[in-house]
C-alpha positions as CSV (number, residue, x, y, z in Angstrom):
1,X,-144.2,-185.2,-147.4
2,X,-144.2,-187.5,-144.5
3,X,-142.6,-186.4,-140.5
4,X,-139.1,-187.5,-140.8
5,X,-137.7,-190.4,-138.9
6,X,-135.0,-189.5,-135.9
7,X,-132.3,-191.0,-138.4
8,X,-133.5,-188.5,-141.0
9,X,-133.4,-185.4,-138.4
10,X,-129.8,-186.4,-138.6
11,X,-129.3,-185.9,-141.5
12,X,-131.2,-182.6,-141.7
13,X,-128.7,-182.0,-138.6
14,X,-125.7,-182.8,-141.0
15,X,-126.4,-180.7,-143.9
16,X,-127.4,-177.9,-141.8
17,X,-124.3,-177.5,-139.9
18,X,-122.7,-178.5,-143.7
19,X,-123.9,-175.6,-145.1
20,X,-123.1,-173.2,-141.8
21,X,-119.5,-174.4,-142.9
22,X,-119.7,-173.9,-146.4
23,X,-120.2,-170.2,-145.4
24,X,-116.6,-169.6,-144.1
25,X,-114.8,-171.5,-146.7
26,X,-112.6,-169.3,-148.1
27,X,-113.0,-166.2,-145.8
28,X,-109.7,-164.8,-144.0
29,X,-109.6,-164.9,-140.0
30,X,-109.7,-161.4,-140.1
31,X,-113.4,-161.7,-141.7
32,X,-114.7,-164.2,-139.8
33,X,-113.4,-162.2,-136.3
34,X,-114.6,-158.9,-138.1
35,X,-117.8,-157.4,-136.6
36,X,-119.7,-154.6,-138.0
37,X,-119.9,-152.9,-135.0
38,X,-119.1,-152.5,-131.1
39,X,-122.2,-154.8,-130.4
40,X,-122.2,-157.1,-132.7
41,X,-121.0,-160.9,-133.1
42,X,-118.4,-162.2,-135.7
43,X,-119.1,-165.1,-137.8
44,X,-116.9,-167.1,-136.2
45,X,-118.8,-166.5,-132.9
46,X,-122.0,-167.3,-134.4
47,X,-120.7,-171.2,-135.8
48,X,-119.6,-171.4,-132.1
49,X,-122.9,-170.3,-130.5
50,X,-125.0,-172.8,-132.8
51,X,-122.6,-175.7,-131.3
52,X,-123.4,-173.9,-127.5
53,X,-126.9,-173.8,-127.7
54,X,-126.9,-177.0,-129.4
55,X,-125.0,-178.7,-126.5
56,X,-127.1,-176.9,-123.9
57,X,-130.0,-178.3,-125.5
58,X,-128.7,-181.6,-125.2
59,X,-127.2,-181.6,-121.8
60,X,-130.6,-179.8,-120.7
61,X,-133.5,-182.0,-122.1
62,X,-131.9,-185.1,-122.9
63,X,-128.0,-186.3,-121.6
64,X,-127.2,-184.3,-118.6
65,X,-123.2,-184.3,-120.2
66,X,-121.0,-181.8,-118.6
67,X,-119.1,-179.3,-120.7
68,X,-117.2,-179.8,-123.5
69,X,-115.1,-176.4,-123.0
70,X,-116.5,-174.5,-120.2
71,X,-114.7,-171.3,-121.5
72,X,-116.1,-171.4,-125.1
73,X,-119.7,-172.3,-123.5
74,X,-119.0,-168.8,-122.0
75,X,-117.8,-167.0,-124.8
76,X,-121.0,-168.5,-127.2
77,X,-123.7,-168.1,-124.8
78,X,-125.5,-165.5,-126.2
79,X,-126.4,-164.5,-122.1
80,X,-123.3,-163.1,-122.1
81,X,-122.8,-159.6,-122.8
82,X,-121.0,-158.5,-125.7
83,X,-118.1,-157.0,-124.5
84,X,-117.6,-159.5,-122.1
85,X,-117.1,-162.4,-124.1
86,X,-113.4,-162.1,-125.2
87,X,-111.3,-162.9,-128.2
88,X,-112.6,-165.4,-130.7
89,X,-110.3,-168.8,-130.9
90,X,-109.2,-169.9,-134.4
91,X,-111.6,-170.8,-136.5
92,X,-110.0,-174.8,-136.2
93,X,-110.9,-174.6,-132.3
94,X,-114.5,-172.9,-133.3
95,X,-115.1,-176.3,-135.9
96,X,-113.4,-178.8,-133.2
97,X,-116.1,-177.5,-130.4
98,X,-119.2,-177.6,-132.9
99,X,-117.8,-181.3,-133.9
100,X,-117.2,-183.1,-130.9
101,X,-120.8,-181.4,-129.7
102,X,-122.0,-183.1,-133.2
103,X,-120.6,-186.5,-132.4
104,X,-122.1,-186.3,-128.7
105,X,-126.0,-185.0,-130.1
106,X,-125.5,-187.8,-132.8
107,X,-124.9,-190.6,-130.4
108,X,-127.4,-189.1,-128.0
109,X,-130.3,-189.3,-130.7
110,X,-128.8,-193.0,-131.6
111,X,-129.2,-194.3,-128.7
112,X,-132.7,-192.7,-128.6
113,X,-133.8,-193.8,-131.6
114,X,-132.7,-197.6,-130.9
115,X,-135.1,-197.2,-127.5
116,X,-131.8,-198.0,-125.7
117,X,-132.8,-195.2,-122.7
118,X,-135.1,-194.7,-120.2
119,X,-138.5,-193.6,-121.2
120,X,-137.9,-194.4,-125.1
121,X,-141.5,-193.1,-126.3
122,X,-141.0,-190.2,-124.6
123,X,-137.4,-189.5,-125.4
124,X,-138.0,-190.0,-128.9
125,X,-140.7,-187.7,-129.1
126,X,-138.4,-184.4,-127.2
127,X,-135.1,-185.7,-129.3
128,X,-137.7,-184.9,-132.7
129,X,-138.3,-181.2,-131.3
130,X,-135.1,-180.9,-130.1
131,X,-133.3,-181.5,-133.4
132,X,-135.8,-179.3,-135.1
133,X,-135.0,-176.6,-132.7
134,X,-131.3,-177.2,-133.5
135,X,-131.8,-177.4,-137.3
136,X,-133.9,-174.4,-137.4
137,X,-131.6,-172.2,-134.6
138,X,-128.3,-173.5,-137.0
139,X,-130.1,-171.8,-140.3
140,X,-131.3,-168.9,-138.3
141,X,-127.3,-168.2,-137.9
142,X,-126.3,-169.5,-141.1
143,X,-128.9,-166.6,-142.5
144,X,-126.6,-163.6,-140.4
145,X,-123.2,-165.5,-141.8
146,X,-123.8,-165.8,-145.4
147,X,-125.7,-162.5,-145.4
148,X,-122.4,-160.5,-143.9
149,X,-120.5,-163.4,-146.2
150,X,-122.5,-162.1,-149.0
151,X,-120.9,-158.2,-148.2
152,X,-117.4,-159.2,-148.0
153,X,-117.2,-160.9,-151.2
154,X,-119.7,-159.8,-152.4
155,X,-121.7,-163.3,-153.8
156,X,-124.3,-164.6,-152.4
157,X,-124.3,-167.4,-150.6
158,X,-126.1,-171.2,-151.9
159,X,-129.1,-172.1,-150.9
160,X,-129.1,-175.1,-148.2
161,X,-129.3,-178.3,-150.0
162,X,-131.9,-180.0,-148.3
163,X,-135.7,-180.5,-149.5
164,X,-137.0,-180.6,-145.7
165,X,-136.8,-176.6,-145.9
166,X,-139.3,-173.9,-146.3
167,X,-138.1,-170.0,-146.3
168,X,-139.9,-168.6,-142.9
169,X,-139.4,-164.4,-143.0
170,X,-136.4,-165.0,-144.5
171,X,-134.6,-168.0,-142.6
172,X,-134.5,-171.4,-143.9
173,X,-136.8,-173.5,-141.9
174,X,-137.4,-177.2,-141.0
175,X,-141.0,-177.9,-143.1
176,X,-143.2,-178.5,-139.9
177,X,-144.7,-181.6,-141.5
């Protein structure tokens, strides 16, 4: 199998944040705010911390786009402590925060890809790690989710449907190819 393309990185980007999603479906708030313990994070903060770090990403290495809710970017940085990062929002705020991130990394890597930036060799070549880190950091998540998923309803949760994966101590990975 050959390196994929930028445009196919997206849509690795797609299904992996498809089947973060696909998690959820059907789970009550009250599961996807439940936490097994004192310190640990709900579901529902983990789908918001894999749109944070994705945005920081982003903003850090590529756009230098301020913040797209500077109180979630608090609540899902995983730098803050535990007990100091609040109440979850609804799950709809949660999903509108990882989407309009989605839309802004998508155009990002668009413009990239089409060499419309500065430095378009280089770019290309950090917007190829970067979505790899993303892709791999949204499975890593995904892994916690339908694993607690898995012990609320007890079913276990689908396999991602992508054939870019390999299983890496038990995370779905990006092949490195």
């Amino acid at each position: 199998m050959s390196a994929p393309t930028l445009p196919e990185l997206l849509e690795e980007y797609a299904h992996s944040q498809s089947h973060s999603l696909a998690l959820v479906d059907g789970l009550s708030d009250d599961q996807i705010a439940w936490r097994p313990h004192d310190d640990s994070s709900a579901i529902g903060w983990h789908l918001g911390h894999q749109g944070a770090v994705n945005h920081y990403l982003v903003r850090n290495l590529t756009a230098a786009e301020t913040s797209f809710d500077t109180d979630l970017d608090r609540l899902f940085d995983s730098a803050t402590p535990e007990p100091e990062r609040g109440t979850l929002p609804p799950l709809a705020q949660i999903v509108a925060y990882r989407e309009a991130i989605a839309a802004s990394t998508r155009a990002v890597v668009e413009r990239i890809a089409a060499g419309d930036v500065g430095a378009p060799a280089q770019l290309a070549r950090v917007a190829d790690r970067l979505l790899r880190a993303v892709i791999d950091h949204e499975y890593q998540h995904a892994t916690w989710i339908g694993e607690v998923r898995a012990t609320m309803i007890d079913d276990a949760p689908p396999a991602p449907a992508s054939r870019r994966l390999v299983r890496v101590e038990g995370y779905w990975m990006l092949d490195p190819v």
